[in-house]
N, C-alpha and C positions, 0 to 999 in steps of 0.2 A: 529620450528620457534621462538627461542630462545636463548639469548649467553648465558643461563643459559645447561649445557648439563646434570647435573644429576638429572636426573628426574627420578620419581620412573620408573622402569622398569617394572611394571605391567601396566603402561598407556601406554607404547612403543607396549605390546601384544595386549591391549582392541583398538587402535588404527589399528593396523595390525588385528584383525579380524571385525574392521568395513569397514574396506577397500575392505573387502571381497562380505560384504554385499549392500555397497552402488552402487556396479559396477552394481548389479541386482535392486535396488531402487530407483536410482536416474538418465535411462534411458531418454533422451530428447522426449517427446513426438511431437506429427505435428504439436501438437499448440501452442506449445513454440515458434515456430515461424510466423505459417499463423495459424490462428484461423478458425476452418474449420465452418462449419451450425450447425453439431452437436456435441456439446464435451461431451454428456454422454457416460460412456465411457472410458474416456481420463485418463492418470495414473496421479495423482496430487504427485509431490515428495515434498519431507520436505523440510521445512522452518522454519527457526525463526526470532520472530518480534516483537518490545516491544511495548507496548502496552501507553495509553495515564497516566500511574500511572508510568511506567517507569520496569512494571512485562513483564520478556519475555513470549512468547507462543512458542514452536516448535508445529507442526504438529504431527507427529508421536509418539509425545509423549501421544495423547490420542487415543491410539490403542486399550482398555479396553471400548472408549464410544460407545451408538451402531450407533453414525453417529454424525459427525462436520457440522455445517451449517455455513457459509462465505457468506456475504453478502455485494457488491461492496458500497464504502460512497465518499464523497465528503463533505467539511465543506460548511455553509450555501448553499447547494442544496437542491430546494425543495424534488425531488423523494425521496434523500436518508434522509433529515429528518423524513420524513413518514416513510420510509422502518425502522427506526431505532424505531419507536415506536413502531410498529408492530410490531418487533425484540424481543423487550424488552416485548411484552404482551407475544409471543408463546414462549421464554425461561422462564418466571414464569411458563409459562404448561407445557411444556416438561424437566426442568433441572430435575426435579425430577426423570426422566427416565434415567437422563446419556446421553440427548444429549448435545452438547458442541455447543456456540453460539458465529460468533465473527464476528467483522467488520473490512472489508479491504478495508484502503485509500491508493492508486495509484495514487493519484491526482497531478499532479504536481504544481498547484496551492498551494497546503497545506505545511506547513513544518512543524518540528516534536515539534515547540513550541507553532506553533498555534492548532495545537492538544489538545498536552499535557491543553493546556489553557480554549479551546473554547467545548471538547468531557468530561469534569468532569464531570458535570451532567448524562452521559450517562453510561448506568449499562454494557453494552457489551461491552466488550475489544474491543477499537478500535485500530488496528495496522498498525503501518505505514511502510509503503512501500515505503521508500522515493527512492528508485533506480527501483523501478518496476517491480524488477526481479518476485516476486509471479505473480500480476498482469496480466503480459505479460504473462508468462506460465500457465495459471492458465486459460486465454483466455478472460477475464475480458473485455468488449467493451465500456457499460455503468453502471452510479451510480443503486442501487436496485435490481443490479443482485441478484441473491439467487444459492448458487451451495449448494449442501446436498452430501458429501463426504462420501464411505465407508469404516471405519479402517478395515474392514476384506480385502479389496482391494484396499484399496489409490484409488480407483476410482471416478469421479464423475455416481453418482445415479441418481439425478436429476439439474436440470439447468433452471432458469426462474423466473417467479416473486413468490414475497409474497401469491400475493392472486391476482382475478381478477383488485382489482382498478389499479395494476401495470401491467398487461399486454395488450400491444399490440394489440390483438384482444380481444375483451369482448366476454366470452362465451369460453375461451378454455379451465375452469374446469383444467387450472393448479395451484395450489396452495402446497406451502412450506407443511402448516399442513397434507394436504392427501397424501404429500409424505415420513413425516415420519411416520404418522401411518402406512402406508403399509410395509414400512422399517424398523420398529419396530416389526412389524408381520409375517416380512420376506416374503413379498409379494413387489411386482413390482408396482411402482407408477402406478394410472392410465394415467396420463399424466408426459412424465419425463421430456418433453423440450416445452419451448414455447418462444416467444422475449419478451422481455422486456421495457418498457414506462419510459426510463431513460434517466440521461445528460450523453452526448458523455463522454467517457476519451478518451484523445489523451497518447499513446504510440508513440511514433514516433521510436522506436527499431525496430519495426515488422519492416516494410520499410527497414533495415539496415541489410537485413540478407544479400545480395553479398557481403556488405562491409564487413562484418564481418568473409565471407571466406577468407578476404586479410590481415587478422590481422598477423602479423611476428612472427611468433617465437621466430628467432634470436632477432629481435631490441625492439619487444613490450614486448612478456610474458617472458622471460627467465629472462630478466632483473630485474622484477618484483618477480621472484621465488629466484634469486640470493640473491636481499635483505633482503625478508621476511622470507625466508623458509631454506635455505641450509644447515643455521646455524647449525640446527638440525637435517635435512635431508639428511644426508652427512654420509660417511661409518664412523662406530665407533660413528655415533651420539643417539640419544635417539629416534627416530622418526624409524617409523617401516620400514622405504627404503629410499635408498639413490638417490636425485634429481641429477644424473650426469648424465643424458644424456635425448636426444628429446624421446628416446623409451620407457624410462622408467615414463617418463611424460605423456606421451600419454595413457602407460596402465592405469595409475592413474588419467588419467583425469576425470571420472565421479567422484570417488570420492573426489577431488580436487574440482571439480566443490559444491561438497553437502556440504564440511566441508564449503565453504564460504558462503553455504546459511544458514546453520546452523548455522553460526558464531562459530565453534569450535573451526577452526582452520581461522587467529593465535591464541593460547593460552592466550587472553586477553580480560578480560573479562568486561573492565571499558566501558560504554555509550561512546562514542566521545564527543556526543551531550551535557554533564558536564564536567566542568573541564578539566585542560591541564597539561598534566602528563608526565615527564621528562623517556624517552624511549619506547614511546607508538609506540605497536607493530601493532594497526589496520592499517589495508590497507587503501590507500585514496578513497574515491569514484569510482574513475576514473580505478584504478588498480584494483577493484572489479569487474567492469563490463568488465575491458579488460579479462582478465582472463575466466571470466563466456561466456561471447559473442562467445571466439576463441573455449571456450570448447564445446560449442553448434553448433558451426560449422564444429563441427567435428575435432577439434584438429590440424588444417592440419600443417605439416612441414612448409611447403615455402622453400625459397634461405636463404643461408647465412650460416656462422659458427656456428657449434652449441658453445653458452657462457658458458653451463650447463659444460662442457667436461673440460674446462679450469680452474675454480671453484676447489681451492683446500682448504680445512677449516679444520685446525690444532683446537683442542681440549685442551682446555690448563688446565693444574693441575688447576693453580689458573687463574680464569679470573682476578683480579684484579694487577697479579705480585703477588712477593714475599712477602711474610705477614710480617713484622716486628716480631712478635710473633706467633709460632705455636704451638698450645693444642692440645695436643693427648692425649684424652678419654681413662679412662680405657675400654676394652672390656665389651662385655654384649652379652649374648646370648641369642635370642630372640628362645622363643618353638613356634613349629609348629601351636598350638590352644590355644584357656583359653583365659580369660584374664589377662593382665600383669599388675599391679599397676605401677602408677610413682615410678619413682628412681631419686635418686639424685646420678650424679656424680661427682667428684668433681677431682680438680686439683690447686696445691699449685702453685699462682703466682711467679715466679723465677727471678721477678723484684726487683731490690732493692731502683726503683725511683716511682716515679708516673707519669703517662701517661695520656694524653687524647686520646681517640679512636676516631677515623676519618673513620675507615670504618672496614668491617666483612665480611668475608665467612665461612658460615658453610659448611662442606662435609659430611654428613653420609656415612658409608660403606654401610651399608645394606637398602637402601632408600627406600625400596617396603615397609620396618617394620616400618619406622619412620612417628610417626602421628604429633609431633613438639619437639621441645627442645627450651627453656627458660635457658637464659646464664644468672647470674648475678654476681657481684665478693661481698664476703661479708669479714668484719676486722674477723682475730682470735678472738675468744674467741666472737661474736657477738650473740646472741639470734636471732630466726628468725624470733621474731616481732621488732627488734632494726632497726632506721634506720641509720645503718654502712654499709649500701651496695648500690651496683651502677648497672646500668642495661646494659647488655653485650650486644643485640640484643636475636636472636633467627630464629627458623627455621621452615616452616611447607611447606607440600608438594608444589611444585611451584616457593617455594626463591630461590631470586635469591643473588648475592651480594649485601648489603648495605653499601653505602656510604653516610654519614651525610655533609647537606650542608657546603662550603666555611663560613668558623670562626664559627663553632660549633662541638662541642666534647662533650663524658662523659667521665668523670675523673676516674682513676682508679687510686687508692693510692698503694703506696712499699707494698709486702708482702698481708697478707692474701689466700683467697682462689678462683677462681673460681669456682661457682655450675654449673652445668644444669641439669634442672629437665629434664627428657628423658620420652616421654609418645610413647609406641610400642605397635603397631599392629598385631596382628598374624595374617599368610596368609596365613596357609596350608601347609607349610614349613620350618622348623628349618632354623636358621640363627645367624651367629654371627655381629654384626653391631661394627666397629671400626670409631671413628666420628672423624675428626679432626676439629681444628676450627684456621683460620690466620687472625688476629687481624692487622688492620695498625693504626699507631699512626702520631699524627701532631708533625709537625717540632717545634713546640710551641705551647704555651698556647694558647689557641681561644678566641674568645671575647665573645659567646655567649657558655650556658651551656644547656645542650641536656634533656628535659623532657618528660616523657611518662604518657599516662595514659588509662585505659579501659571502655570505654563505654560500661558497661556491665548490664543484666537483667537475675538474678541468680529466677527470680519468673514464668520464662515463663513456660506453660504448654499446651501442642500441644497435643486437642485430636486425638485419634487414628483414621485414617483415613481419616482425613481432608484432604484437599488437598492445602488450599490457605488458611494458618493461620497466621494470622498477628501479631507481637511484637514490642513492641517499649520503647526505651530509652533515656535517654540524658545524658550533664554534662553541667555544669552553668562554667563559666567565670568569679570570682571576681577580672581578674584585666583584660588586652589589654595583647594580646601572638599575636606569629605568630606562624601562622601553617604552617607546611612542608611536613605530610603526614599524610598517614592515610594507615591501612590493615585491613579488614573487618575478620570476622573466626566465622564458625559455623560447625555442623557437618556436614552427611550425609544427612539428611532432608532440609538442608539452602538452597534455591533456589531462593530469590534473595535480595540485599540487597543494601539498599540508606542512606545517609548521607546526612543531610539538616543542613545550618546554618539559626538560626531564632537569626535576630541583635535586639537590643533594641526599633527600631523602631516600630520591628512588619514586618516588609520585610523580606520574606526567600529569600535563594540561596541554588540550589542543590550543593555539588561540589563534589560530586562523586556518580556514581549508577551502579549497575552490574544487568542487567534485570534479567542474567542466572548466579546463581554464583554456581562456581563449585572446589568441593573439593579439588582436583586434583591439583588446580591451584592457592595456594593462595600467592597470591602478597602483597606486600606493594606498596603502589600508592606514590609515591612523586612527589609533586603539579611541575610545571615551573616555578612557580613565587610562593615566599610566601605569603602566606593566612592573613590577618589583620584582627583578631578577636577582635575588640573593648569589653571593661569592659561592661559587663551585657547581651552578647552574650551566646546561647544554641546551642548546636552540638547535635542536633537529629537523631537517628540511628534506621531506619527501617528494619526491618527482614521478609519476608516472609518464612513460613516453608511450605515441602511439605510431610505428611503423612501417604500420600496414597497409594496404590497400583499401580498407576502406575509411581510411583518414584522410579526407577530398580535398587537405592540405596539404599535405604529404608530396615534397618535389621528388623525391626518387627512391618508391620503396622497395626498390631491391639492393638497394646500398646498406651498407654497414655504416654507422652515423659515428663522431666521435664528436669531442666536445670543438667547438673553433667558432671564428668568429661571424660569416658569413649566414644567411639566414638560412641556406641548404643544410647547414650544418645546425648543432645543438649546445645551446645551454643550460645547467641547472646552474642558478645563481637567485638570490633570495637577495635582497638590499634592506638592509635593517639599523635603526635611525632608533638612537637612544642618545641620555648623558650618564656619563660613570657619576655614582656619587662621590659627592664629597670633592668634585672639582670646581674649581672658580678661574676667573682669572688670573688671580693671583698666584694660583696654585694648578698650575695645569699639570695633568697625571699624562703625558707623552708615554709614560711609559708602561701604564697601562695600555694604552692603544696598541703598543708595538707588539705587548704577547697575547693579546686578541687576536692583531695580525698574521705576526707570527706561527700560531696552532694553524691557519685553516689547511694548510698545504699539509700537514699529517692527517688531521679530519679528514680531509675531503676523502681519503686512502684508506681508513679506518671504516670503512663500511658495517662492522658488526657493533661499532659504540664500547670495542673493550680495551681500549688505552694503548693497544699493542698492535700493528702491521702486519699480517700476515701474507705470503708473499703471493697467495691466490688475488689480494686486495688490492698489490702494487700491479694497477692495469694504465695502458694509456701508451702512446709513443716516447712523454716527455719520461718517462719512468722507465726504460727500457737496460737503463743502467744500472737505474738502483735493481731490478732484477737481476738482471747477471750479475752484477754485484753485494747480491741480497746476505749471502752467508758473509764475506767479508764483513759487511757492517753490523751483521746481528753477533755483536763483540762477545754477550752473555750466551750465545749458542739455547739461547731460549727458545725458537721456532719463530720469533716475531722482533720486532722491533719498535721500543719505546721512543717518547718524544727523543731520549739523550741521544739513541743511536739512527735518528732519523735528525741530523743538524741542515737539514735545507732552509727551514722556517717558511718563511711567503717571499723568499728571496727570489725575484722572475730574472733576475741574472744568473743565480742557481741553476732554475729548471734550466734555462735557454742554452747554458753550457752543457747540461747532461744531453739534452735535443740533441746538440750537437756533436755529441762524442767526448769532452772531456771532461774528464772525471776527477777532476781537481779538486772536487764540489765533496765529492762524496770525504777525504780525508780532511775536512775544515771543522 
């Protein structure tokens, strides 16, 4: 669901064997449609659904707890205010057991910013259901339901109120608490269902189920798979089956149905609900529910020509046309296990003029082995702390081609070298990877000049087995830039990640968030419209990591993780692609870049966003100095330390000396 087609081929297999699995998981039950008297019982299939901080939840994903509790909300309703206090007393008693506690608004009343606004104070992820699809399946009627789910069976357990002041009849001794202790004890609630003393939700779907046997195939869903899906689902594509006909849609319709509840598939992982992002692959509303509704009605044919059959999708070398320049990588053979260190490869520019870069596609041969590659061209004879070098683009699972907006380029001078650093994955299997890289160039000089930079926190330290550990970064703005994009990158553990601007005012804006960010998949986001970052503007970059065991990514969760470069290890680093104003060529602002640069290494440290160090903040091995050495440098005996008394800047000869033990660094 992609015009990008080479994608690693180990995600084309883990696809093809979940497809396996979801045909037996993601069966429609009776009450996806008519909600019967009793739904204990009932199979609850996966979902995912972000939450009021903007953190997804799948289902299925806490298979390890010994029971999910979901509890029906509504914003200012009275039942489900109560219900959510309650909520929030028996998960202070129970988390410690491993039960998992969450709120589900169906409400159509609600939308996903008066949530996000009005549910902060509230410690249970409240998740929004803005299409209703859990909801409605899930058999949801009114607000304070309580269902108690079993991950040993995706079943509902129990079904009914909190405790007696929610139910319906007083005296029926059904309450949430006596049904997880029996459930924890592996006993049978005494009471597993009772009604519920709640405000209606209206579902108006249920009602819609004839309609929804007349949904077309030909005219409604096909249409719908043609745009989104074929790209990649097409013979010779990356996707584990080819969408060319109604038979073969049909057999893959639960699974089809589960990737949309999942939000897997399409492979895009940016919020809607932030930001407007030039290629965005989400489905609209409307085409989620088409899709879901026909698959639930059983998939049926109908009349008409199948569109699927006519659908023919050529694979092209280069998506972008013929590259003006093309670099072909010397070889590298990647061994079956070990770890591989970075390499640099390199290749001798065979220009004799100088270019501006307008756009890039990387190809890796071996893509299952490639974890990223970093392009830059640097002058002969340049040191590799000189700055004689230009930034090429780069590649990491998921890119796609990069093209830089209309009158914006990076300059690439006659001669010198191309680098790329190549960082390889071993995967059980010897491999040789041959990468080419076709470079296009502008017809002429640009107006505006292409700057990069990393929002990065090299101090983060995620203990072992957390599951929901929080980091956070920034970079300060000392002049007005426009921003044009941004690519989020973490390792294995990163599971989800937000970018906030906070303006001089003091007013934030989200402009990008990935509730569920996934390795697999990582994209550069480039905005629709450019970003106006006024002078004394911060780009804060939130990271959640996941720890734990039951993160099926996750290579060793009983380690304590720190930041480094290897894929075992972790990154928060955000790649964010603007032009300062007010620069031309004629006028290059160098030195605006450098206290751009300069700030990240006090941010990254600055964890609370208040201008000052404090020495609980100075975490990390490479900081080990400025700790012991922390009162020495806080010169003003103020408790903290500002940029003045923090002179490292982003100098990585600094840190690497402090690493090391001298402390030369600290008196400069």
């Amino acid at each position: 669901m992609t015009n990008n087609v080479r994608r690693k081929s180990t995600i084309a297999a883990a696809l093809l064997a979940s497809a396996g699995l979801a045909i037996v998981l993601t069966a429609t039950t009776a009450n996806a449609k008519n909600p019967v008297s009793s739904l204990v019982g009932a199979k609850v299939d996966n979902f995912l659904l972000s939450d009021q901080r903007g953190v997804g939840h799948e289902l299925y994903y806490y298979k390890n707890a010994p029971a999910v509790v979901i509890v029906s909300h509504q914003l200012g309703d009275q039942p489900a205010s109560r219900a959510i206090e309650a909520l929030q007393r028996l998960q202070t008693a129970y988390e410690s057991k491993g039960v998992v506690f969450m709120a589900l608004n169906s409400s159509r009343n609600d939308d996903h910013a008066s949530i996000r606004s009005q549910a902060k104070a509230i410690n249970v992820p409240v998740l929004d259901d803005e299409l209703q699809l859990v909801g409605r399946s899930l058999g949801v009627t009114t607000t304070a339901e309580a269902f108690v789910i079993s991950p040993r069976t995706w079943t509902v357990l129990y079904h009914g109120p909190i405790d007696d002041s929610f139910a319906q009849k007083k005296g029926a001794n059904a309450n949430l608490a006596s049904a997880l202790d029996a459930m924890i004890a592996g006993r049978t609630a005494p009471v597993t269902e009772a009604k519920v003393k709640g405000t209606k939700i209206d579902f108006p779907d249920r009602k819609k189920t004839a309609e929804f046997k007349k949904i077309s195939y030909a005219n409604d869903v096909a249409p719908i798979l043609a745009r989104n899906c074929v790209a990649c689902h097409t013979t010779g594509g990356i996707a584990p089956f080819a969408m060319d006909r109604y038979e073969t849609v049909k057999g893959f319709a639960p699974m089809i149905r589960e990737s949309l509840r999942t939000k897997r598939m399409p492979p895009y992982h940016a919020d809607p609900h932030y930001g407007s992002f030039k290629g965005d692959m989400n489905l609209a509303p409307e085409e989620i529910l088409t899709v879901v509704n026909w698959v639930e009605a059983g998939a049926p044919r109908g009349s008409g020509e199948d569109p699927l059959a006519r659908v023919k999708v050529e694979v092209p070398e280069w998506p972008l046309g013929e590259p003006d320049l093309v670099l072909d990588l010397p070889s590298f053979d990647v061994p079956a296990s070990g770890i591989v260190d970075y390499i640099d490869l390199k290749v001798k520019n065979p220009l004799s003029e100088g270019k501006y870069i307008q756009a890039m596609t990387y190809r890796p041969g071996a893509v299952e082995t490639v974890h990223h590659i970093i392009g830059t061209w640097r002058a002969d004879g340049a040191a590799p702390g000189e700055m004689r070098s230009a930034n090429t683009g780069g590649y990491g699972p998921g890119s796609e081609s990069k093209r830089y907006p209309q009158d914006t380029g990076a300059y690439v001078p006659p001669g010198g070298t191309y680098n790329f650093q190549m960082h390889y994955t071993t995967t059980g299997k010897a491999a040789t990877d041959i990468t080419k890289v076709g470079l296009y160039f502008t017809k002429s000089p640009p107006k505006n000049i292409l700057r990069q930079l990393g929002v990065m926190d090299y101090s983060i330290e995620i203990p072992a087995g957390e599951g929901r550990h929080h980091e956070r970064s920034y970079v300060e703005f000392p002049e007005s830039v426009k921003l044009y994009g941004v690519r989020p990158h973490a390792h294995y553990r990163g599971y989800s990640t937000k970018l906030t601007m906070r303006y001089p005012d003091g007013t934030e804006k989200i402009l990008h968030s990935q509730p569920r960010y996934d390795f697999s998949w990582q994209r550069e986001y480039t905005f629709d419209q450019l970003i106006d970052v006024p002078k004394g503007s911060i780009l804060i970059a939130d990271y959640v990591f996941d720890n734990s065991v039951d993160n099926p990514w996750n290579p060793d969760p009983k380690h304590n993780v720190t930041f480094g470069e290897q894929t075992m290890d972790e990154m928060l680093f955000t790649y964010v692609y603007y032009y300062i104003d007010g620069e031309t060529r004629e006028n290059p602002r160098d030195d605006v870049q450098r206290q751009i640069q300069t700030s990240i290494s006090f941010s990254a440290l600055d964890d609370n966003i208040d201008g000052k160090m404090q020495l609980a903040e100075v975490r990390g091995a490479r900081m080990a100095a400025v700790r012991t050495n922390f009162s020495r440098l806080d010169k003003n005996g103020d408790g903290g330390l500002d940029k003045a008394e923090f002179p490292l800047g982003n100098s990585a000869r600094a840190l690497a000396q402090l690493a090391d033990g001298d402390l030369t660094a600290l008196d400069k």
